[in-house]
C-alpha positions in Angstrom: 110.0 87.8 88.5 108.9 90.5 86.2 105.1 90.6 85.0 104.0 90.4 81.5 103.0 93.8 80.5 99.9 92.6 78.9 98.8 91.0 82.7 95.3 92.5 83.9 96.2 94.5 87.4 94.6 92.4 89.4 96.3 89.6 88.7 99.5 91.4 89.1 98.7 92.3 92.2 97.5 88.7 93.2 100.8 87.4 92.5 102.4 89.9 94.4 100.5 89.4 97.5 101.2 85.6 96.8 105.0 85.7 96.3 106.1 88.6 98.7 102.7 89.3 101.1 104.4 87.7 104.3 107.1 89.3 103.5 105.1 93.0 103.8 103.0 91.9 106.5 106.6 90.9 108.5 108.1 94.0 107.5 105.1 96.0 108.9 105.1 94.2 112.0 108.5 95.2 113.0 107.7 98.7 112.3 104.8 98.9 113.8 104.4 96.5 116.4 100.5 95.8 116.1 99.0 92.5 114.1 96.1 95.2 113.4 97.6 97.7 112.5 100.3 95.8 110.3 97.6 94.2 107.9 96.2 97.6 107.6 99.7 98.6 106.3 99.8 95.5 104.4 96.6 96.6 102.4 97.8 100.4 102.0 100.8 98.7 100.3 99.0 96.8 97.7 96.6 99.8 97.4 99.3 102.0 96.4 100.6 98.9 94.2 97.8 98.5 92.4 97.2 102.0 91.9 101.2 103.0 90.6 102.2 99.9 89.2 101.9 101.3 85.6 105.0 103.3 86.7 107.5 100.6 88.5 109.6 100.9 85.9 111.5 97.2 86.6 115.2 99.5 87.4 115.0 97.4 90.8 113.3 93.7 91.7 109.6 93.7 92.5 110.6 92.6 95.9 112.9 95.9 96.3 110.0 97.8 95.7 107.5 96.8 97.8 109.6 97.2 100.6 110.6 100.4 99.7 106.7 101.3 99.8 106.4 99.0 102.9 108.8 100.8 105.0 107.7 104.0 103.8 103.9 103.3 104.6 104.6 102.3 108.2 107.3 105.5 108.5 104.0 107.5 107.3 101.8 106.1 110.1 104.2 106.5 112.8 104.5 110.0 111.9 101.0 110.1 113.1 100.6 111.6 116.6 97.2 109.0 117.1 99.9 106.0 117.1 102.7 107.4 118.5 99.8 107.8 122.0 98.2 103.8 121.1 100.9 101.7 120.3 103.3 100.4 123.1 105.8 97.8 123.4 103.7 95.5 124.9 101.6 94.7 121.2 104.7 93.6 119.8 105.5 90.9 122.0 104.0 87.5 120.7 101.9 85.6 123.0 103.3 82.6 125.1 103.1 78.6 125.3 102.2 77.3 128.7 105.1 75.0 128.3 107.7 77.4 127.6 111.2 75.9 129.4 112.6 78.8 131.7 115.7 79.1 128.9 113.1 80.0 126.6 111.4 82.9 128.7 115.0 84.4 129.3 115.7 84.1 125.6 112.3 85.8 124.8 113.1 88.7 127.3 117.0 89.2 126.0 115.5 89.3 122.3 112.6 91.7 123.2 115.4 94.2 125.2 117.4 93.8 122.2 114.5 94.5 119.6 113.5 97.7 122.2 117.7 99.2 122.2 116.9 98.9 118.2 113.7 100.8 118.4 115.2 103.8 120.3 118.1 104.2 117.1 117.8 107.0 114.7 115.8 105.8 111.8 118.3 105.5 109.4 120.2 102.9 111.6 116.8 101.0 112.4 116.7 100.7 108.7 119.5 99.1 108.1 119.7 96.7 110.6 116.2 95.5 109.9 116.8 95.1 106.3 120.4 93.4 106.8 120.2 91.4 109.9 116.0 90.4 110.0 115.4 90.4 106.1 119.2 89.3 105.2 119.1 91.1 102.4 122.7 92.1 100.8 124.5 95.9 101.4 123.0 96.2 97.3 119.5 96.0 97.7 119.3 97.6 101.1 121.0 100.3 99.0 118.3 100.1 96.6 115.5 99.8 98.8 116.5 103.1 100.6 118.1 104.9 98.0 121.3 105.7 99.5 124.8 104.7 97.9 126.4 100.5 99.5 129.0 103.1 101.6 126.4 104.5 103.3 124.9 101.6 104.1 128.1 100.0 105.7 128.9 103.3 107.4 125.1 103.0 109.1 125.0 99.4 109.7 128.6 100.0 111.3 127.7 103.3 113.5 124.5 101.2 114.3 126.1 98.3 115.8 128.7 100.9 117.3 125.3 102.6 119.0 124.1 99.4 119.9 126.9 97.9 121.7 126.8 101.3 123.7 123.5 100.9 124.8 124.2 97.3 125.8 127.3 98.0 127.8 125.2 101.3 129.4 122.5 98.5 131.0 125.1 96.3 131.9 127.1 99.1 133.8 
């Protein structure tokens, strides 16, 4: 949806928050790990929207760009040394029904093994499997979103489910 250029900011920047805010604050999460510190990423984002929006310049969706900014914000604060020390695994996991069946827990553990193998992958290869396999977004806009040319993004997604089925068949050994 592109804005009417004659829209005040803020209302801009409502209707973002309305039509792709879960989207940033899911985005965020992944990244980061922490429900805090995730919505503070999720109000850096529209910060920095509200301030540069004058220069989107509508060459990609509205949606492509703020998760361009999204993963670029949480890259920026996991360059940080202070988060590298507070955030652990642990945050990301989501907390638990009392009436979970057994199937369910084993699930839960196989998917948070999985999401760690993913977290220990270059960056560029955590990229792409975020945006293609959590967001399902096509090998197009993940090419936009990053930046990078649609062969690039098949060669990474390949080499990155090449790593990954290495590290799977390393724990299984």
């Amino acid at each position: 949806m592109n804005s009417n250029t004659h829209e005040p900011i803020e209302q801009v920047v409502e209707r973002l928050i309305e039509d792709y805010g879960q989207e940033v604050y899911r985005i965020a999460y992944f990244y980061i790990k922490d429900r805090q510190l995730a919505e503070d990423v999720f109000q850096e984002v529209f910060y920095k929207v509200m301030k540069n929006y004058h220069k989107f310049q509508h060459q990609s969706s509205e949606k492509t760009w703020l998760t361009r900014i999204t993963i670029n914000t949480c890259k920026d604060l996991l360059r940080t040394n202070w988060i590298k020390r507070v955030t652990t695994f642990s945050t990301w996991q989501e907390p638990q029904s009392d009436y979970e069946a057994p199937f369910d827990i084993e699930k839960q553990e196989e998917y948070q093994e999985l999401y760690q193998m993913i977290q220990k992958l270059p960056t560029k290869y955590k990229d792409v499997i975020l945006l293609f396999y959590y967001k399902e977004l096509s090998y197009e806009e993940i090419s936009q979103i990053l930046g990078i040319p649609e062969g690039t993004v098949r060669s990474r997604l390949a080499r990155a489910r090449t790593k990954l089925k290495k590290m799977i068949s390393e724990r299984e050994v």
